[in-house]
PyMOL Python script that loads the backbone (N, CA, C, O; Angstrom):
from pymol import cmd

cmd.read_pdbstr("""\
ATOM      1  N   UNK A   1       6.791 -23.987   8.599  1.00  0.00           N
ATOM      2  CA  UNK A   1       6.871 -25.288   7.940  1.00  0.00           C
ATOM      3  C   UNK A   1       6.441 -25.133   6.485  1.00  0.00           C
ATOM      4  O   UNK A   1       5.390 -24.553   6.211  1.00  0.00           O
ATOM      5  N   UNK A   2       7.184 -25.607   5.618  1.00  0.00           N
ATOM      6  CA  UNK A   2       6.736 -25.657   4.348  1.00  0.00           C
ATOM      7  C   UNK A   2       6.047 -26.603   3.933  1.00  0.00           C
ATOM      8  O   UNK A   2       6.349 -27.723   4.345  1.00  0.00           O
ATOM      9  N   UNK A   3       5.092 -26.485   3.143  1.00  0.00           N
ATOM     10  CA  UNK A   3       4.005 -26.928   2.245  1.00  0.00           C
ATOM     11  C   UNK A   3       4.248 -27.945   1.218  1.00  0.00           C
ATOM     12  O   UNK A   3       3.753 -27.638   0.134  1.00  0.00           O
ATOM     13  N   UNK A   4       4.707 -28.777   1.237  1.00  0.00           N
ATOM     14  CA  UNK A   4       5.503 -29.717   0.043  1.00  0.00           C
ATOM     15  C   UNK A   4       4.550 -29.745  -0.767  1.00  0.00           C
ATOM     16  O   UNK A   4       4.766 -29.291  -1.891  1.00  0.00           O
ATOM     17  N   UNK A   5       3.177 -30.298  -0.440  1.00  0.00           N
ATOM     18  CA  UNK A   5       1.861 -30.317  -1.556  1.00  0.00           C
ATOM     19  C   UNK A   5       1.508 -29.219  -2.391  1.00  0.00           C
ATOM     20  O   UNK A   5       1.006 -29.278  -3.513  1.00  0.00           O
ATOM     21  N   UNK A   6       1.817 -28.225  -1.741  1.00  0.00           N
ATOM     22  CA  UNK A   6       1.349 -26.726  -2.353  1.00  0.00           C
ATOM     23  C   UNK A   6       2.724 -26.479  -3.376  1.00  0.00           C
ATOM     24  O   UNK A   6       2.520 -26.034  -4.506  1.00  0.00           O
ATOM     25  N   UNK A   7       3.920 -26.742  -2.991  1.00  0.00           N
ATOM     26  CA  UNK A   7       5.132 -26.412  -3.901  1.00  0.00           C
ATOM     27  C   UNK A   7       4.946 -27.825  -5.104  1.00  0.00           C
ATOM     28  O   UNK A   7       5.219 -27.536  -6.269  1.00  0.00           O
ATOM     29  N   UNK A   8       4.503 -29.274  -4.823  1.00  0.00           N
ATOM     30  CA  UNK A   8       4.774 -30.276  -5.558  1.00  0.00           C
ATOM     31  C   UNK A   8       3.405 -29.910  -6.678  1.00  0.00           C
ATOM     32  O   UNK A   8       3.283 -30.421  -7.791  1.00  0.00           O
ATOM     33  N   UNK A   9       2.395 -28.844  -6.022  1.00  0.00           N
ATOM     34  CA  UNK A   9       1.236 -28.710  -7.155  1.00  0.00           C
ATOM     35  C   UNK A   9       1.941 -27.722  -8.340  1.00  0.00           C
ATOM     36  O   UNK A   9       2.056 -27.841  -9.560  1.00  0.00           O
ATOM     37  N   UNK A  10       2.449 -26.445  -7.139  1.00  0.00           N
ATOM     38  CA  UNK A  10       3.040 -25.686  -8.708  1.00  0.00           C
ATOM     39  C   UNK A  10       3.477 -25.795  -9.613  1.00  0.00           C
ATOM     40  O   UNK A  10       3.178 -25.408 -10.742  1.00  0.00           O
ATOM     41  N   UNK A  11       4.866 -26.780  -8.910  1.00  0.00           N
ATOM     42  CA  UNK A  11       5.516 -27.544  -9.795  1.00  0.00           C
ATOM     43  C   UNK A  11       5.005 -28.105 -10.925  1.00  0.00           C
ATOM     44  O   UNK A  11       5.438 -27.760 -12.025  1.00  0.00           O
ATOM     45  N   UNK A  12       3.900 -29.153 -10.780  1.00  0.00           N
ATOM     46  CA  UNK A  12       3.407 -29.903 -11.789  1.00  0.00           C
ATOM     47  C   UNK A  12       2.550 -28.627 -12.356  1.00  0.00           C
ATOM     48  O   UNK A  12       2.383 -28.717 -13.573  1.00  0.00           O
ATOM     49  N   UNK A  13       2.039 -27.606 -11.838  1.00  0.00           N
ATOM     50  CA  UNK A  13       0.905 -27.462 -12.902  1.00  0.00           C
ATOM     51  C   UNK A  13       2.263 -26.410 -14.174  1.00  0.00           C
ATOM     52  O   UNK A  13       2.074 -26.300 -15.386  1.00  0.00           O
ATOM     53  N   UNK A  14       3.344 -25.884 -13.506  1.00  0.00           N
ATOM     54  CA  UNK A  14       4.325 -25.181 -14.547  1.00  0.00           C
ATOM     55  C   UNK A  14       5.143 -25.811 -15.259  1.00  0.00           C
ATOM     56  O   UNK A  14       5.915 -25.229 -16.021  1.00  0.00           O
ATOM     57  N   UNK A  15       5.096 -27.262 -15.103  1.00  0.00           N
ATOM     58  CA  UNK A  15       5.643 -28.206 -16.095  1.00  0.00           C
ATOM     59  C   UNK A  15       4.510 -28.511 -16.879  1.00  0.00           C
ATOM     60  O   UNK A  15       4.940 -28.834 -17.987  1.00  0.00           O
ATOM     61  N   UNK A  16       3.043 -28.582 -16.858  1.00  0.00           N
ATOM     62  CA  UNK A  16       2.093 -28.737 -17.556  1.00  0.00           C
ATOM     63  C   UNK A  16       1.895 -27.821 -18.584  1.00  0.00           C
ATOM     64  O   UNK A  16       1.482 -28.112 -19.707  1.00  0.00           O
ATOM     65  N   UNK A  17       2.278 -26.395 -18.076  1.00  0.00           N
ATOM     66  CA  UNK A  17       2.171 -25.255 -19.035  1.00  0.00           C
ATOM     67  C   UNK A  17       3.579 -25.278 -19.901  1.00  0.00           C
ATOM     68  O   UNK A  17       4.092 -24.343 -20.516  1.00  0.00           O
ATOM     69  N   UNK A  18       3.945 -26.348 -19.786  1.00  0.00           N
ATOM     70  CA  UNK A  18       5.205 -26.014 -20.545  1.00  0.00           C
ATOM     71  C   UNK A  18       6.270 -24.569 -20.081  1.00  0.00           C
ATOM     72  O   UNK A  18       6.817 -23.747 -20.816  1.00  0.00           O
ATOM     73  N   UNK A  19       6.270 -24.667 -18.892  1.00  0.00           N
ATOM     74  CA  UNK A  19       7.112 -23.466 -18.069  1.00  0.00           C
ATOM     75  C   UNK A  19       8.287 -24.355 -17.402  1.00  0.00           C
ATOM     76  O   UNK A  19       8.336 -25.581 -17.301  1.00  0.00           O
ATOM     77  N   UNK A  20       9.146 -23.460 -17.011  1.00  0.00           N
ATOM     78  CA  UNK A  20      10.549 -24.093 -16.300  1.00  0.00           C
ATOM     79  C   UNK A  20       9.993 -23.395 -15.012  1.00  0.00           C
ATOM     80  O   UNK A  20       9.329 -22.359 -15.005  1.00  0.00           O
ATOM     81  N   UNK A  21      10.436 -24.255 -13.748  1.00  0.00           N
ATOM     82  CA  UNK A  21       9.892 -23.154 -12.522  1.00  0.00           C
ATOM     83  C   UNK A  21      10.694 -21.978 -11.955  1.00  0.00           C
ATOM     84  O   UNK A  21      10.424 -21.320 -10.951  1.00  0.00           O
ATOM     85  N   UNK A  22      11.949 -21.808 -12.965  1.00  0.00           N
ATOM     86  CA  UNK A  22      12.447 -20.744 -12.641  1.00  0.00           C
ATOM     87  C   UNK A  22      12.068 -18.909 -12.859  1.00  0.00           C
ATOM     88  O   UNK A  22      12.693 -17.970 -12.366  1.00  0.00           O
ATOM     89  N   UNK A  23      11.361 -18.879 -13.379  1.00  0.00           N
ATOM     90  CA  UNK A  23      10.605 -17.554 -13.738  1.00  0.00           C
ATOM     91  C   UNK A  23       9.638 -17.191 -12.938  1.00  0.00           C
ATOM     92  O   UNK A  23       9.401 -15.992 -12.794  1.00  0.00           O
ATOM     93  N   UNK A  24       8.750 -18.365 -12.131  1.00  0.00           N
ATOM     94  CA  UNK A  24       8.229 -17.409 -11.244  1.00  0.00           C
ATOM     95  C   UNK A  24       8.864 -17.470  -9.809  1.00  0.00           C
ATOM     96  O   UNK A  24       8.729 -16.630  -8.920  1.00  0.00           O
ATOM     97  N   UNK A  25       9.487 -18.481  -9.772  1.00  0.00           N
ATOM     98  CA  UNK A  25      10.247 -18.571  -8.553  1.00  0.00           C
ATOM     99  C   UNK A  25      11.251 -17.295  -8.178  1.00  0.00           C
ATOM    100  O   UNK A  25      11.548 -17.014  -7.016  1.00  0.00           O
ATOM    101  N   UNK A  26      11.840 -16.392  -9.629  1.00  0.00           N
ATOM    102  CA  UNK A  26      12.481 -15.216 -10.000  1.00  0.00           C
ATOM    103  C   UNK A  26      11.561 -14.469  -9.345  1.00  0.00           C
ATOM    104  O   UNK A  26      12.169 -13.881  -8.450  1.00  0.00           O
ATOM    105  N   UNK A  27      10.470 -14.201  -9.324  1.00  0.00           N
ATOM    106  CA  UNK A  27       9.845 -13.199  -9.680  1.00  0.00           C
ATOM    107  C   UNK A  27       8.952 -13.328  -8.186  1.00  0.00           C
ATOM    108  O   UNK A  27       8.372 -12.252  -8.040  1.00  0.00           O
ATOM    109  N   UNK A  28       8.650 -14.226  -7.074  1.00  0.00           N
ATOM    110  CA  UNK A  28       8.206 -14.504  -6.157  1.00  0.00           C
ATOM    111  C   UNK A  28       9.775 -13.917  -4.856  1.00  0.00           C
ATOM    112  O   UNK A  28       9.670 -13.562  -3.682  1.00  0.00           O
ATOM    113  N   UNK A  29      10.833 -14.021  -5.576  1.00  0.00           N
ATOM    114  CA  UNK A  29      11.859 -13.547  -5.049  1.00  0.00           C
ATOM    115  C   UNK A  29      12.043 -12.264  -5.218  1.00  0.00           C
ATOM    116  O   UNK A  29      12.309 -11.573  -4.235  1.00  0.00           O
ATOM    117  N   UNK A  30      11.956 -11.800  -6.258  1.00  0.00           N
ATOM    118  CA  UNK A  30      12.105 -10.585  -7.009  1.00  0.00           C
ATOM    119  C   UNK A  30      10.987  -9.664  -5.539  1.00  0.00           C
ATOM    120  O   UNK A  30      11.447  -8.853  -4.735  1.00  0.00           O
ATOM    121  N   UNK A  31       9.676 -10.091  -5.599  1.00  0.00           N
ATOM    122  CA  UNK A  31       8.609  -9.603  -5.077  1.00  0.00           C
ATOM    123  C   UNK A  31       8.827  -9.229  -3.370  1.00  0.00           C
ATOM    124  O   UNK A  31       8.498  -8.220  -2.746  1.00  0.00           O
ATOM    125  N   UNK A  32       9.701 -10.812  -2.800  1.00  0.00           N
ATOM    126  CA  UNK A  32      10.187 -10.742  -1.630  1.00  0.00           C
ATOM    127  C   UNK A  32      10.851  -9.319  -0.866  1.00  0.00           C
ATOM    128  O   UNK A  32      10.423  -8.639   0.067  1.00  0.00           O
ATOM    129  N   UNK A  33      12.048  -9.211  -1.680  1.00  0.00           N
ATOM    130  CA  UNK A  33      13.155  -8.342  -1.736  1.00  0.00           C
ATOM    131  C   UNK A  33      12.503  -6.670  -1.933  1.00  0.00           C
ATOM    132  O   UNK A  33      13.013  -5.631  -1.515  1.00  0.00           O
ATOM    133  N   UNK A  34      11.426  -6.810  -2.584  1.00  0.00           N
ATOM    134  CA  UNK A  34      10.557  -5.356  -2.475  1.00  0.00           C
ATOM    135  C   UNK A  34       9.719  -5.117  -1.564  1.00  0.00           C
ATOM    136  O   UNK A  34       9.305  -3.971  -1.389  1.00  0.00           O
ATOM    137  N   UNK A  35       9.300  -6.186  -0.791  1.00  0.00           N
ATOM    138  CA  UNK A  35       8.317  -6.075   0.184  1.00  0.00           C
ATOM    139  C   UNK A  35       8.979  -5.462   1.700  1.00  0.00           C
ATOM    140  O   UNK A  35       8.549  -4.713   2.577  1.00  0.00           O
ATOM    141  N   UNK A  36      10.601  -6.423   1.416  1.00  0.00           N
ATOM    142  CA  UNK A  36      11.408  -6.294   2.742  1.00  0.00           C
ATOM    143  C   UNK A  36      12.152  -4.704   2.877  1.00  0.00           C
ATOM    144  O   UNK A  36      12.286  -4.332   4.043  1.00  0.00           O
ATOM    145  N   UNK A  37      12.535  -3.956   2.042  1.00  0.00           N
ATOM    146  CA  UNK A  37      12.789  -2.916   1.212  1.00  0.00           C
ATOM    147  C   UNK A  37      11.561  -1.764   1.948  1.00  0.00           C
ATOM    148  O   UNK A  37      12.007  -0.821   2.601  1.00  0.00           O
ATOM    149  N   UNK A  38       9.917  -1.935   1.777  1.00  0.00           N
ATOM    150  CA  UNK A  38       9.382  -1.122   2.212  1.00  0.00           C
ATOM    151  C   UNK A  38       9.199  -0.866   3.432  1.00  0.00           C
ATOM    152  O   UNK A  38       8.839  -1.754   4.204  1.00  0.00           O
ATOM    153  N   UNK A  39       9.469   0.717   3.931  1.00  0.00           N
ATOM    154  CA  UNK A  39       9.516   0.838   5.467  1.00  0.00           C
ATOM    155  C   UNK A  39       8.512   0.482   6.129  1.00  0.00           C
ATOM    156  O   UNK A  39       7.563   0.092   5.448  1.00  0.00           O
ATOM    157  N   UNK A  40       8.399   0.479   7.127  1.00  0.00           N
ATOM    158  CA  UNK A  40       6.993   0.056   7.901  1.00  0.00           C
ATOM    159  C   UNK A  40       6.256   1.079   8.205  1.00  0.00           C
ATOM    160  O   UNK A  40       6.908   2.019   8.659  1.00  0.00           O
ATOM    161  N   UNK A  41       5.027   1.261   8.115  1.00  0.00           N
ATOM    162  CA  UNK A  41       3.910   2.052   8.617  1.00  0.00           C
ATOM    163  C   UNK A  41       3.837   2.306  10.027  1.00  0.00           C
ATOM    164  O   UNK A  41       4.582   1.600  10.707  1.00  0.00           O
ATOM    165  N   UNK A  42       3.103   3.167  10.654  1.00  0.00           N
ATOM    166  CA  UNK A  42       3.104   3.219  12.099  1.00  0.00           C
ATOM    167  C   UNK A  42       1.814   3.102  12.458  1.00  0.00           C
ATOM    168  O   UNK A  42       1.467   4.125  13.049  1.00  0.00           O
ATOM    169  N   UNK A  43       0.394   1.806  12.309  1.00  0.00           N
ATOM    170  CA  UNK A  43      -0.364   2.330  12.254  1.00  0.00           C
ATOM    171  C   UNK A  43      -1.024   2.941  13.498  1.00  0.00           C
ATOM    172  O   UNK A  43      -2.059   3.535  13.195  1.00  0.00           O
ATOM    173  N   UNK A  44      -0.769   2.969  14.640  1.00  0.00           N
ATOM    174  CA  UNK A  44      -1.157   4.036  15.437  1.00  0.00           C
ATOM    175  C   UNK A  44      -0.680   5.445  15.336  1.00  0.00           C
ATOM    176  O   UNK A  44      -1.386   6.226  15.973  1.00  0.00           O
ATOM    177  N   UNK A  45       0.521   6.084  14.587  1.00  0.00           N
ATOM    178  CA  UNK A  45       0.218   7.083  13.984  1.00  0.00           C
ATOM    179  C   UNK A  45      -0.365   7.587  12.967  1.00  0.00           C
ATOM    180  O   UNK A  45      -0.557   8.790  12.792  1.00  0.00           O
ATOM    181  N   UNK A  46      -0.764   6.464  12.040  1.00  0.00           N
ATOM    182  CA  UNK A  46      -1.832   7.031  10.647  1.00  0.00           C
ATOM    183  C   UNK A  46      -3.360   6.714  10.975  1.00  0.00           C
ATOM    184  O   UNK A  46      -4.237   6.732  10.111  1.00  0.00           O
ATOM    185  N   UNK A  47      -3.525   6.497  11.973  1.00  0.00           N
ATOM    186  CA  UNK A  47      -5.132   5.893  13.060  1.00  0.00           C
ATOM    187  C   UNK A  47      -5.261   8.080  13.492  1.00  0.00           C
ATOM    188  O   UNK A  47      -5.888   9.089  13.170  1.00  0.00           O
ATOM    189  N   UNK A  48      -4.197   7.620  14.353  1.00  0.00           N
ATOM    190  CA  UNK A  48      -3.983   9.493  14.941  1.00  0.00           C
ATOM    191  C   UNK A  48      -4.405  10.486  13.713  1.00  0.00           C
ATOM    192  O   UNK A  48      -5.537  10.872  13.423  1.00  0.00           O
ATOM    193  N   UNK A  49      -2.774  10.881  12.878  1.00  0.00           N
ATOM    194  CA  UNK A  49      -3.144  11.611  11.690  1.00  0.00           C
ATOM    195  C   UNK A  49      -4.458  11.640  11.204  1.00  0.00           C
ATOM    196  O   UNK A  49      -4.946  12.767  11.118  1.00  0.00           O
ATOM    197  N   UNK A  50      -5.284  10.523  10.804  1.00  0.00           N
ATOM    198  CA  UNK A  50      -6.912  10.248  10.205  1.00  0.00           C
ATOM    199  C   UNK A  50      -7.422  10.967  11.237  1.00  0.00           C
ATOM    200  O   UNK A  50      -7.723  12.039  10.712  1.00  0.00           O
ATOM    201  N   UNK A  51      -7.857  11.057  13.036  1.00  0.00           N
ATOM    202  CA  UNK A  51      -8.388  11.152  13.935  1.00  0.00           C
ATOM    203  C   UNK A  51      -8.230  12.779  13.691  1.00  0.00           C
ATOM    204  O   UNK A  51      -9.134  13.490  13.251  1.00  0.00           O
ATOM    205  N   UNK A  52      -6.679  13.311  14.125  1.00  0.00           N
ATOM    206  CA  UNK A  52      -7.393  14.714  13.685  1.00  0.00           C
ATOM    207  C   UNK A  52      -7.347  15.751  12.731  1.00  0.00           C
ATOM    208  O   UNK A  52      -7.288  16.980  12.789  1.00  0.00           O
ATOM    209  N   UNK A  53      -7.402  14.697  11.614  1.00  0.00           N
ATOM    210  CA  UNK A  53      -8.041  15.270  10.312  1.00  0.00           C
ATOM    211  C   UNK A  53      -9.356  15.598  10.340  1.00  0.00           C
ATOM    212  O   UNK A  53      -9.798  16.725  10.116  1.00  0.00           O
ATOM    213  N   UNK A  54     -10.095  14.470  10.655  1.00  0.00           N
ATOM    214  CA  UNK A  54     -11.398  14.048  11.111  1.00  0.00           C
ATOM    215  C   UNK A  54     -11.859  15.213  11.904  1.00  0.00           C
ATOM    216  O   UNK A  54     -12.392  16.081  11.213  1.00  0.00           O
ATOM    217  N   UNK A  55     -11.807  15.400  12.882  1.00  0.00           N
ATOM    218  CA  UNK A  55     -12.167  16.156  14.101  1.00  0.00           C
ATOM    219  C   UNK A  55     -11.813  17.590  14.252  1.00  0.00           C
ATOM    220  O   UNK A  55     -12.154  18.331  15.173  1.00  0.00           O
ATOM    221  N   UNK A  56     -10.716  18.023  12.704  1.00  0.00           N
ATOM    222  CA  UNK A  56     -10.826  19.273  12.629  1.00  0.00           C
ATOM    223  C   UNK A  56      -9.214  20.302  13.269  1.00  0.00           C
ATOM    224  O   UNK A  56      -8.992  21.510  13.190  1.00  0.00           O
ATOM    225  N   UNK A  57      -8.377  19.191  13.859  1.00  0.00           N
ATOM    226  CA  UNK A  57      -7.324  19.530  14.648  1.00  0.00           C
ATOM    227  C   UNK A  57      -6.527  19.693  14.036  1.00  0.00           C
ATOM    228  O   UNK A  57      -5.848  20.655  14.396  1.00  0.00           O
ATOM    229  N   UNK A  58      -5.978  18.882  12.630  1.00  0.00           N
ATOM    230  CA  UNK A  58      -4.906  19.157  11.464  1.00  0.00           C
ATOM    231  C   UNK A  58      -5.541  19.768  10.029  1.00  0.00           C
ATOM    232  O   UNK A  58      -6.248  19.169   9.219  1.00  0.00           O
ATOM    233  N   UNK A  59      -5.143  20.907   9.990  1.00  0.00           N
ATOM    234  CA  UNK A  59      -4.984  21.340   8.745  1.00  0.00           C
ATOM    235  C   UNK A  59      -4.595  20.754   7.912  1.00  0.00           C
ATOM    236  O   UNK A  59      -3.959  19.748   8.227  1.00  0.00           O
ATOM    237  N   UNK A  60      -4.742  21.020   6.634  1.00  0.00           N
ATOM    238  CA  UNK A  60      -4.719  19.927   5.478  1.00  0.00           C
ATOM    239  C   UNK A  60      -4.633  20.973   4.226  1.00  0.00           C
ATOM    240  O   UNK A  60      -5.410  21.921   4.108  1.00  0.00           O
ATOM    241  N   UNK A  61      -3.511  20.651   3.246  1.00  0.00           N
ATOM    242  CA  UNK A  61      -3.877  22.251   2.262  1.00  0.00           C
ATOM    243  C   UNK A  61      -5.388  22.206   1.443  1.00  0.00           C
ATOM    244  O   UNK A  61      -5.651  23.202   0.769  1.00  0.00           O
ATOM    245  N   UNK A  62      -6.604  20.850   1.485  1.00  0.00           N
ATOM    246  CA  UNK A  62      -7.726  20.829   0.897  1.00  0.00           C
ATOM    247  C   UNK A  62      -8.606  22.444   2.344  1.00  0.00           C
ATOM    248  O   UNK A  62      -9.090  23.559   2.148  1.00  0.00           O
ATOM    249  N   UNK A  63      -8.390  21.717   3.420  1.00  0.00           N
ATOM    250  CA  UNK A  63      -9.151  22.526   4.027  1.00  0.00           C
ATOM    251  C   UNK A  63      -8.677  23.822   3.764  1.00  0.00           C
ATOM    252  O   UNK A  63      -9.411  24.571   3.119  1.00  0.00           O
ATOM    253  N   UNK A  64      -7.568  24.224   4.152  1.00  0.00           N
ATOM    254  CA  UNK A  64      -6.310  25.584   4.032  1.00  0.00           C
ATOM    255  C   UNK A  64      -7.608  26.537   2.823  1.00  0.00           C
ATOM    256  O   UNK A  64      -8.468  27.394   3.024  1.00  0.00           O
ATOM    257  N   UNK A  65      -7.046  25.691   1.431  1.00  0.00           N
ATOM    258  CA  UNK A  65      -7.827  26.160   0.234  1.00  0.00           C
ATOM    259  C   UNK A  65      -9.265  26.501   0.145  1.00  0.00           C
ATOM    260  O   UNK A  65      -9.750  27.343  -0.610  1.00  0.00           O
ATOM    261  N   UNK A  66     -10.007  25.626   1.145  1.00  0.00           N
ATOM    262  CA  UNK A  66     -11.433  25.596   1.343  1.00  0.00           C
ATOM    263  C   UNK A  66     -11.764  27.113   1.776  1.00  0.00           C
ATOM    264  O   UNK A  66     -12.433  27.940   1.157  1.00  0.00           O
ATOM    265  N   UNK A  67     -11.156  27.236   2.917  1.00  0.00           N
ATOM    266  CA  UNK A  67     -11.602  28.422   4.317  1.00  0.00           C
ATOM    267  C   UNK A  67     -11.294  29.162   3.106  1.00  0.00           C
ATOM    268  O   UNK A  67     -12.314  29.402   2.460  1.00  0.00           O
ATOM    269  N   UNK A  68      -9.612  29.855   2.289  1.00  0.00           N
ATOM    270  CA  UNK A  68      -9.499  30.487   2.049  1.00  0.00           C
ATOM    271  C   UNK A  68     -10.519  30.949   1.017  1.00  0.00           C
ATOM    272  O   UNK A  68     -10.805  32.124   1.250  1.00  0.00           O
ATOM    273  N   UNK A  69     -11.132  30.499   0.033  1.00  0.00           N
ATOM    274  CA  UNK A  69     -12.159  30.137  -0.701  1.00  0.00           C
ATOM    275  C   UNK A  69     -13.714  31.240  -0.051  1.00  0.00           C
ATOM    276  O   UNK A  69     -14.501  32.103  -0.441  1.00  0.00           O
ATOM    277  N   UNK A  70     -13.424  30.556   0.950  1.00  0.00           N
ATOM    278  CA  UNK A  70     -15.026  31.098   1.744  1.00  0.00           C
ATOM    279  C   UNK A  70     -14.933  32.233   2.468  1.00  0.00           C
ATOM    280  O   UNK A  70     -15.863  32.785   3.056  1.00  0.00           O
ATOM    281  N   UNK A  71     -13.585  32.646   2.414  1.00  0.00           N
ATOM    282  CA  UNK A  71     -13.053  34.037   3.201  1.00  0.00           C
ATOM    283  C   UNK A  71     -13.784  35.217   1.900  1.00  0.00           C
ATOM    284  O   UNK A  71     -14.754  35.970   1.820  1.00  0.00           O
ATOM    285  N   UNK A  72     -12.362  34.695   0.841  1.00  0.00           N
ATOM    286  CA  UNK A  72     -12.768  35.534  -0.354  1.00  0.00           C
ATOM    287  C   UNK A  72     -14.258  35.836  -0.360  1.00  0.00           C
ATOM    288  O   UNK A  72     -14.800  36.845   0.090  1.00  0.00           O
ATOM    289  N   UNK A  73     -15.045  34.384  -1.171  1.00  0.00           N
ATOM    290  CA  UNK A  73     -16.045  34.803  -1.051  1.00  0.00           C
ATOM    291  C   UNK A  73     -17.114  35.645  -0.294  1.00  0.00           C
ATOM    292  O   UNK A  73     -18.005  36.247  -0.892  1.00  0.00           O
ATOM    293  N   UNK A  74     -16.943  35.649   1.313  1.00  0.00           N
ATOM    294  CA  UNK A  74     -17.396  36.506   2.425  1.00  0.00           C
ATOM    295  C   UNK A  74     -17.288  38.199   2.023  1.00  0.00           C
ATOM    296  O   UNK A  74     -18.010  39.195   2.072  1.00  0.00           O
ATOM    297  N   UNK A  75     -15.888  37.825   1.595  1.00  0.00           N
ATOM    298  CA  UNK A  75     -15.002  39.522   1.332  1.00  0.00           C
ATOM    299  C   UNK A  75     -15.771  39.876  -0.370  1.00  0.00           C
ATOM    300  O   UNK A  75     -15.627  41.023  -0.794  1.00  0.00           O
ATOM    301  N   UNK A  76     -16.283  39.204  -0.945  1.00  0.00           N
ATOM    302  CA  UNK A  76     -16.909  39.819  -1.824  1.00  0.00           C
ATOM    303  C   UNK A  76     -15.355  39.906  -3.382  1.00  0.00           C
ATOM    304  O   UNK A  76     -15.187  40.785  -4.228  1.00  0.00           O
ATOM    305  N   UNK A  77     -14.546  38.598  -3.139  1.00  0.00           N
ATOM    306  CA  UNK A  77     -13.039  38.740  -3.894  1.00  0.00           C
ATOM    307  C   UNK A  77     -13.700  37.763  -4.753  1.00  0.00           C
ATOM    308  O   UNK A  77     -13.109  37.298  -5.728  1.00  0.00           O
TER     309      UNK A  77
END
""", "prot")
cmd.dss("prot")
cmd.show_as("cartoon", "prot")
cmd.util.cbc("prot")
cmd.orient("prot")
């Protein structure tokens, strides 16, 4: 259900600013059309991914770089 009070406030307050309401109404559309555009997340697979990052199960090239790091160093490189 739409909001008539909430659209009849904008209205008046962008005729107050000396605005036409077509520019943000552009641009609230504009915003729409990018939102619908972005794919959707999976968040029980980026819950997972985090989980075994966390816990040591997925490699990651920070860790990769880390170990390799502490190898060298061990090895005296």
């Amino acid at each position: 259900m739409r909001n008539t009070h909430a659209t009849a406030t904008a209205t008046e307050a962008t005729k107050a600013c000396g605005l036409s309401a077509a520019p943000w109404r552009h641009e609230v559309r504009h915003l729409v059309r990018r939102i619908k555009r972005m794919p959707e997340i999976r968040a029980d697979k980026v819950k997972h991914a985090k989980w075994l990052i966390l816990t040591g199960k997925l490699e990651t090239p920070a860790r990769i770089d880390e170990t390799a790091r502490r190898i060298m160093k061990e090895l005296g490189l």
